[in-house]
Backbone as a printed PyTorch tensor [residue, N CA C, xyz], in Angstrom:
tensor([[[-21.3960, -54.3710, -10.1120],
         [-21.0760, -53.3670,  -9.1220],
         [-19.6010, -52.9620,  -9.2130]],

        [[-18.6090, -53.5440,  -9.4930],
         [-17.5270, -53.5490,  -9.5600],
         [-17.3190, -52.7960, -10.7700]],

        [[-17.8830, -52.9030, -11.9520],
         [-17.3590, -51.9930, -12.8300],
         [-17.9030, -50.7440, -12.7570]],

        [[-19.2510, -50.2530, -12.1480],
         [-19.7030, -49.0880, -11.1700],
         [-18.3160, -48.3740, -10.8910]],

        [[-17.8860, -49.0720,  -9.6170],
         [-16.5660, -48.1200,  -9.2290],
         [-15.4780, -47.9750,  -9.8840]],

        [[-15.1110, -48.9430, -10.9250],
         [-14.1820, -48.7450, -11.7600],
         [-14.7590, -47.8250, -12.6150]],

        [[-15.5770, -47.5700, -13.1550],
         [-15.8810, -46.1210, -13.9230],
         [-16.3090, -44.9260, -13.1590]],

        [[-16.1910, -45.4180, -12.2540],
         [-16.4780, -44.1400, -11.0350],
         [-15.0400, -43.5220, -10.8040]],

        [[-14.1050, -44.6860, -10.6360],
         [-12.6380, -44.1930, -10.2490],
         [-11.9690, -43.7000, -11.4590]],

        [[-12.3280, -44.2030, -12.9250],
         [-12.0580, -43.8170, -13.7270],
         [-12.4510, -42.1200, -14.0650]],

        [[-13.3490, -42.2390, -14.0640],
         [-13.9610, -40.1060, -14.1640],
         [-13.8950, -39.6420, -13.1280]],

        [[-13.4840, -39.9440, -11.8640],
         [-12.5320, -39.0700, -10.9550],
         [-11.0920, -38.8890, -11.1000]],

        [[-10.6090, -40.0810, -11.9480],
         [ -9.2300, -39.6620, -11.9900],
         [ -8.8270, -38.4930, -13.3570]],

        [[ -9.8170, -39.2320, -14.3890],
         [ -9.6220, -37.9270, -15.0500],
         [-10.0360, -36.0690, -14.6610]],

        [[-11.0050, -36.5810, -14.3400],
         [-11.2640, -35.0500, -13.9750],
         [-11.0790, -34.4490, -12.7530]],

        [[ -9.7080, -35.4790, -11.9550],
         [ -8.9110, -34.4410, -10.7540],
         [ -7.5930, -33.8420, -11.2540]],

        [[ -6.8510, -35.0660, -12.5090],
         [ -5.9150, -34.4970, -13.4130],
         [ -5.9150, -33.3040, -14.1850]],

        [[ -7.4880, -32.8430, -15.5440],
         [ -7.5410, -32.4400, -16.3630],
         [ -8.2580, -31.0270, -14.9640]],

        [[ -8.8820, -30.9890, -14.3450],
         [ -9.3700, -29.8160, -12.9980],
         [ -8.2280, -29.2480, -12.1670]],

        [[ -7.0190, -29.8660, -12.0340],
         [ -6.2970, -29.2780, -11.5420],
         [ -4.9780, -28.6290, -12.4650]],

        [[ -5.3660, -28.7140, -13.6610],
         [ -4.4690, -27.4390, -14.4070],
         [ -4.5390, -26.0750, -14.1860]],

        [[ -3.3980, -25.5810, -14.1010],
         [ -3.1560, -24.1580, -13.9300],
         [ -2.9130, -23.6020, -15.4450]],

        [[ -3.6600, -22.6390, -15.7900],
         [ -3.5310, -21.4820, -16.4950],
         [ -2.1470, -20.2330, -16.0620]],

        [[ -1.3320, -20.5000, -16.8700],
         [ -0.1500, -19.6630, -16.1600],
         [ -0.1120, -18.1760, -16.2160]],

        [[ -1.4330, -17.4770, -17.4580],
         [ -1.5900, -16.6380, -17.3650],
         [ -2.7180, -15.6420, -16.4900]],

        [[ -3.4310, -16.4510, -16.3160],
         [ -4.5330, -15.6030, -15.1790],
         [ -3.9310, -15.8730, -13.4460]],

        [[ -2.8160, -16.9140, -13.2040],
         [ -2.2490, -17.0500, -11.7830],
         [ -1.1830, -16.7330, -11.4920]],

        [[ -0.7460, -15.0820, -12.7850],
         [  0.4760, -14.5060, -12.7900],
         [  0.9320, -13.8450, -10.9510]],

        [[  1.8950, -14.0760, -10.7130],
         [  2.1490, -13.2360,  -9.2040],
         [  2.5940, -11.6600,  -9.9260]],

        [[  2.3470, -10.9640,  -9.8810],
         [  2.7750,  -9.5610,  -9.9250],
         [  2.7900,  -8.7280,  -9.1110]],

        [[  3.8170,  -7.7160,  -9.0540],
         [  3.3550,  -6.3950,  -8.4760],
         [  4.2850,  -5.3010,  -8.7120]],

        [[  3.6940,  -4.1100,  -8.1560],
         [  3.8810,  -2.4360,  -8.8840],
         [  4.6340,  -1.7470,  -8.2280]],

        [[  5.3010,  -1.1940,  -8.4850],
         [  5.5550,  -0.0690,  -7.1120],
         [  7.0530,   0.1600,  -7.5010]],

        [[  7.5160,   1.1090,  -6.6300],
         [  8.2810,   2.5540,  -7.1850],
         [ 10.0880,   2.1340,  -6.3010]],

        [[ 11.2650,   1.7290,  -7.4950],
         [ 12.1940,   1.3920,  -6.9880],
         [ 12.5510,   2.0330,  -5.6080]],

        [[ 13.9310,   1.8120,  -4.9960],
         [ 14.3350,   2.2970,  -3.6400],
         [ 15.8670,   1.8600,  -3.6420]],

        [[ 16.2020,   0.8000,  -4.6740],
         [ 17.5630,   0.3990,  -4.2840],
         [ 17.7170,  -1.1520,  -5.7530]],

        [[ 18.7650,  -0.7200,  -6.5560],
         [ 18.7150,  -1.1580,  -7.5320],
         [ 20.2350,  -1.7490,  -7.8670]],

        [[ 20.3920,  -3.2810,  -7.7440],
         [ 21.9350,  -3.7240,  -8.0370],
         [ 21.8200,  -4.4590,  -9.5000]],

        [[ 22.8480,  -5.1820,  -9.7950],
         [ 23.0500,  -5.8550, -10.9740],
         [ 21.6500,  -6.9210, -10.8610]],

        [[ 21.2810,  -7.5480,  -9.8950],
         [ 20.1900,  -8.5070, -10.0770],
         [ 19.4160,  -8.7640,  -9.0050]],

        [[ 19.1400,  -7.4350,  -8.2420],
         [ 18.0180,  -7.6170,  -7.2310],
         [ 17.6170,  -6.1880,  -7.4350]],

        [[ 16.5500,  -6.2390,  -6.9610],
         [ 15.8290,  -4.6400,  -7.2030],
         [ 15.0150,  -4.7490,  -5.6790]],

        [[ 15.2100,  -3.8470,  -4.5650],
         [ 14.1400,  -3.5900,  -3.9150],
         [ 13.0420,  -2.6200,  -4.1460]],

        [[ 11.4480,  -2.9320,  -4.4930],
         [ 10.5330,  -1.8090,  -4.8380],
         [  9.8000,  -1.7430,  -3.2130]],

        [[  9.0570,  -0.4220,  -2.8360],
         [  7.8140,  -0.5060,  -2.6320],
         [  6.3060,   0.1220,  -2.9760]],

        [[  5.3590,  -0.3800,  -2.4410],
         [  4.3410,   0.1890,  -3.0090],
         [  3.8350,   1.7920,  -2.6210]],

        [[  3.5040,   1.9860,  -4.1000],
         [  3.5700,   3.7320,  -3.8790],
         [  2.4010,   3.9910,  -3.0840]],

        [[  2.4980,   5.2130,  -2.1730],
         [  1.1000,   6.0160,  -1.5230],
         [  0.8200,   7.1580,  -2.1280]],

        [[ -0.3310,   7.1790,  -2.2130],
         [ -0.7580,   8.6260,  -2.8370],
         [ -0.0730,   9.9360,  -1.9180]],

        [[ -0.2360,   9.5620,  -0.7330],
         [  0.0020,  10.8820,   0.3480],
         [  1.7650,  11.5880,   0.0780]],

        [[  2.1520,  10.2860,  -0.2480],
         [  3.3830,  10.5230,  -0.4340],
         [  4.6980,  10.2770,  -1.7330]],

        [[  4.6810,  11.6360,  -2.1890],
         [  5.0420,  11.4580,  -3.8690],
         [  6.4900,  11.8380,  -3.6760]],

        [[  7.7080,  11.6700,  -2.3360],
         [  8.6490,  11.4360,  -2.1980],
         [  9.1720,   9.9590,  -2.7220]],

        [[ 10.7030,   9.9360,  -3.3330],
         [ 11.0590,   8.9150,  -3.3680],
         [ 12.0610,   8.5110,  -2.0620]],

        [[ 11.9060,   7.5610,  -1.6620],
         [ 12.2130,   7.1050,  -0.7450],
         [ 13.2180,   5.7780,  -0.6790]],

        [[ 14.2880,   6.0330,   0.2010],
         [ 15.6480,   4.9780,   0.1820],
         [ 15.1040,   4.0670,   0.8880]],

        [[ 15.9480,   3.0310,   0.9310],
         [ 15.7280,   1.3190,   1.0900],
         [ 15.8370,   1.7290,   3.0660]],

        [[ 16.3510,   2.3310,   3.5260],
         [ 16.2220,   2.8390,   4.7500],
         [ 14.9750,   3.1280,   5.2160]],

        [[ 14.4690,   4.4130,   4.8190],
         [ 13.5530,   5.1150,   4.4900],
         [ 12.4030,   4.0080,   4.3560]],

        [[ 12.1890,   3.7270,   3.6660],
         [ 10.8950,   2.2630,   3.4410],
         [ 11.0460,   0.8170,   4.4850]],

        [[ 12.2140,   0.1380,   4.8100],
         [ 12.1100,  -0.2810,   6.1390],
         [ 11.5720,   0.2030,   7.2260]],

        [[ 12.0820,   1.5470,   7.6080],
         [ 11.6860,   2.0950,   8.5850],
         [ 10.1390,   2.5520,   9.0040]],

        [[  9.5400,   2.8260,   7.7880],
         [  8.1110,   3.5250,   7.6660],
         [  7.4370,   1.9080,   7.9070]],

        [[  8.0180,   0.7620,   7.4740],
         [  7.3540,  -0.0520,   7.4470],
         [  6.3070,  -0.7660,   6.6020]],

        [[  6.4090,  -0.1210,   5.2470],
         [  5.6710,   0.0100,   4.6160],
         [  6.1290,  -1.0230,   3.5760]],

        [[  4.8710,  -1.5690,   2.7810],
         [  4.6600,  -2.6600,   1.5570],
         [  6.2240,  -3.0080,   0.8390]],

        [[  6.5890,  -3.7000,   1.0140],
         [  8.1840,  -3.3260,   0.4960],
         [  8.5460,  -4.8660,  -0.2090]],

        [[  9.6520,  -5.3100,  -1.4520],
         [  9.6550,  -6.7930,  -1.2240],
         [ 10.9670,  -6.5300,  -2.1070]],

        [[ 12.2100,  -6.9930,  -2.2200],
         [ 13.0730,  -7.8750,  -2.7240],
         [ 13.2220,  -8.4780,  -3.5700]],

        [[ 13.2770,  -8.3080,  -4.8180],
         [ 13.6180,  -9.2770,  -5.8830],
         [ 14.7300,  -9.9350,  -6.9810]],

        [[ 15.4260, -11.1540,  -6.4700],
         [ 16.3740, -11.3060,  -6.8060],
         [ 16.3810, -11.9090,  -8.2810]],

        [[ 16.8210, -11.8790,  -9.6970],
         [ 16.8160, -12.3640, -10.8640],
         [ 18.2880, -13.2050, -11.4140]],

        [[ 17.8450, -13.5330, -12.3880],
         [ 18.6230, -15.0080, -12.6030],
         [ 19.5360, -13.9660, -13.8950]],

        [[ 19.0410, -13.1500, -14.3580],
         [ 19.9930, -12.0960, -14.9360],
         [ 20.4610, -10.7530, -14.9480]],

        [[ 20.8370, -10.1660, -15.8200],
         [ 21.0790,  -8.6010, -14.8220],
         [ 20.0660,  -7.7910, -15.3960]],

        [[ 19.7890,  -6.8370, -15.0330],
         [ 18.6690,  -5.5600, -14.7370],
         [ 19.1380,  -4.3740, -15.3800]],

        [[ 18.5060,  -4.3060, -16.3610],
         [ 19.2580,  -2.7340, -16.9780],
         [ 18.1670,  -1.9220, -17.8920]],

        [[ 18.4570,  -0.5390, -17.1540],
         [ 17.7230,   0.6100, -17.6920],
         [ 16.6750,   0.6280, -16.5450]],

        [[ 16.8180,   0.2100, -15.0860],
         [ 15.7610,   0.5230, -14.1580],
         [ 16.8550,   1.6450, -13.2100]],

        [[ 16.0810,   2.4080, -12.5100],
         [ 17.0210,   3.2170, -12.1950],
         [ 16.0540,   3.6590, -10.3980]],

        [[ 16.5460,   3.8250,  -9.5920],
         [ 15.7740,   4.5770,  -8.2140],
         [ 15.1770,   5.3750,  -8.4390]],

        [[ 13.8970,   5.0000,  -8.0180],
         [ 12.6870,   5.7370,  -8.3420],
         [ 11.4980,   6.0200,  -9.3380]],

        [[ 12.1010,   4.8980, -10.3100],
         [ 11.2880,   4.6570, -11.1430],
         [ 10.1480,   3.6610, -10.7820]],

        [[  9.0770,   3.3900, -11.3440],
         [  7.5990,   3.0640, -11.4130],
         [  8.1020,   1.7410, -12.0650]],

        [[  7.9250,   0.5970, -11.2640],
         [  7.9280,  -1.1200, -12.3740],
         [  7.0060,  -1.3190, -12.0640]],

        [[  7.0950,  -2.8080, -12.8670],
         [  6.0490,  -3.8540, -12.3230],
         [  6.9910,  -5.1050, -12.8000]],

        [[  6.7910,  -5.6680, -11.5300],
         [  7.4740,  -7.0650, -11.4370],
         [  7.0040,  -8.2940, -11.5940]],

        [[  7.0270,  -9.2750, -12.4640],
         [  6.3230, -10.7740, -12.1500],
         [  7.5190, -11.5270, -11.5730]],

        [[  6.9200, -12.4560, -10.6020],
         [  7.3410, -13.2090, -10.2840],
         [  7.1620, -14.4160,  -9.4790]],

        [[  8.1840, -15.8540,  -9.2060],
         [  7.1590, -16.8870,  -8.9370],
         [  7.2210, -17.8170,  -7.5510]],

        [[  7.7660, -16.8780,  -6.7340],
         [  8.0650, -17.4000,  -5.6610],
         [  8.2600, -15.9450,  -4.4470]],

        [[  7.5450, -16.3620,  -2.7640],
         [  7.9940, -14.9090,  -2.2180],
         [  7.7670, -15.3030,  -0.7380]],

        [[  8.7370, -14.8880,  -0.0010],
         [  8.8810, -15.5810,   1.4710],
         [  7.8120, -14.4370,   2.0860]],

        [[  7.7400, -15.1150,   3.5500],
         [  7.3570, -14.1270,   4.2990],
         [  7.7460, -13.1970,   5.2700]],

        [[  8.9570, -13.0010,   4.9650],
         [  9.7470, -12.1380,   5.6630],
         [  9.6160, -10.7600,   5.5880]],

        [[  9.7920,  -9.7630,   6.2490],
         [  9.5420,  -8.4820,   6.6400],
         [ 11.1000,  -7.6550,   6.5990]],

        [[ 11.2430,  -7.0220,   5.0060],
         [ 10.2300,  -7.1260,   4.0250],
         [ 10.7610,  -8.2240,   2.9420]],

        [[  9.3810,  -8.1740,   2.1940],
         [  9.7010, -10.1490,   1.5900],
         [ 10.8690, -10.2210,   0.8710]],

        [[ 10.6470, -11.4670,   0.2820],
         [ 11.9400, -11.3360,  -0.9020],
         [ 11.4880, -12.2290,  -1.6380]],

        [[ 11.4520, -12.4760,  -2.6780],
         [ 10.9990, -13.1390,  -3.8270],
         [ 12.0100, -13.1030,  -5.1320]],

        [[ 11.6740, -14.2670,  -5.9450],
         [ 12.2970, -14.6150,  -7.4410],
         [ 11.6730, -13.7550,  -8.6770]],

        [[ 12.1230, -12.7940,  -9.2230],
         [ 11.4530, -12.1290, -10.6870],
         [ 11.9260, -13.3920, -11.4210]],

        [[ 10.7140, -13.0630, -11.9410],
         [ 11.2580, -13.5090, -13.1090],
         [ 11.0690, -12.2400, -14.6840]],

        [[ 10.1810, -11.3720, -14.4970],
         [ 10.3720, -10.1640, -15.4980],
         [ 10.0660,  -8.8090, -14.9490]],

        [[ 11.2800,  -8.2640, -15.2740],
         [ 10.8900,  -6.4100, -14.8550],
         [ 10.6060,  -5.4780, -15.8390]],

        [[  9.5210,  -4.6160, -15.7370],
         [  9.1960,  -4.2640, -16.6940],
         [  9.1720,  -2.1660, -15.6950]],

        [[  9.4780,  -1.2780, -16.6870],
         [  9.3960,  -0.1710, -16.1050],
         [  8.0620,   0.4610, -16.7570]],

        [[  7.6100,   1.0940, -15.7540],
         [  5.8520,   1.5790, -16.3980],
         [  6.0230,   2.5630, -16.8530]],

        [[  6.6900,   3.4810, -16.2100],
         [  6.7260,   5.2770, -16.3820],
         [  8.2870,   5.8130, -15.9590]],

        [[  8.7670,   7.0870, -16.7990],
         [  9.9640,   7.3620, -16.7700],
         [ 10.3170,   8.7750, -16.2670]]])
């Protein structure tokens, strides 16, 4: 009986170790959306609306209230410009209003 649970505890321990791997590419954090305010190493975006194909200041998008987030990087940011279309990964994001989160890559979609 005893070696029962020892091979019982044994193939639970493996397969809570080898079951709880993360795939780093399918549990990417990302997201899209259209600059508003752009320094050496934070970029604020928010998410675009169809209704509205104005670009809109970091004012402007607080105020509306709308999808908005903060992203601060560990290097500097160049060739993104206000109002351009990114997409951001990144791996960390508070819940603050509006968020703020860690990039880790900016990528511009459309110019």
């Amino acid at each position: 009986m005893k070696r029962l649970y020892l091979f019982l505890l044994i193939v639970f321990g493996v397969v809570t170790i080898f079951g709880c791997e993360e795939d780093s590419k399918d549990n990417e954090l990302v997201m899209e959306g259209i600059v508003a305010k752009v320094d050496d190493r934070e970029v604020f975006i928010y998410e675009e609306l169809e209704e509205d194909a104005m670009i809109l200041s970091e004012e402007e998008v607080i105020s509306k209230s709308l999808q908005a987030s903060y992203f601060g990087f560990d290097t500097e940011i160049s060739g993104i410009e206000v109002g351009d279309k990114v997409k951001v990964w990144y791996d960390a994001m508070d819940a603050s209003l509006p968020r703020s989160g860690h990039g880790t890559k900016i990528e511009l979609i459309n110019k």
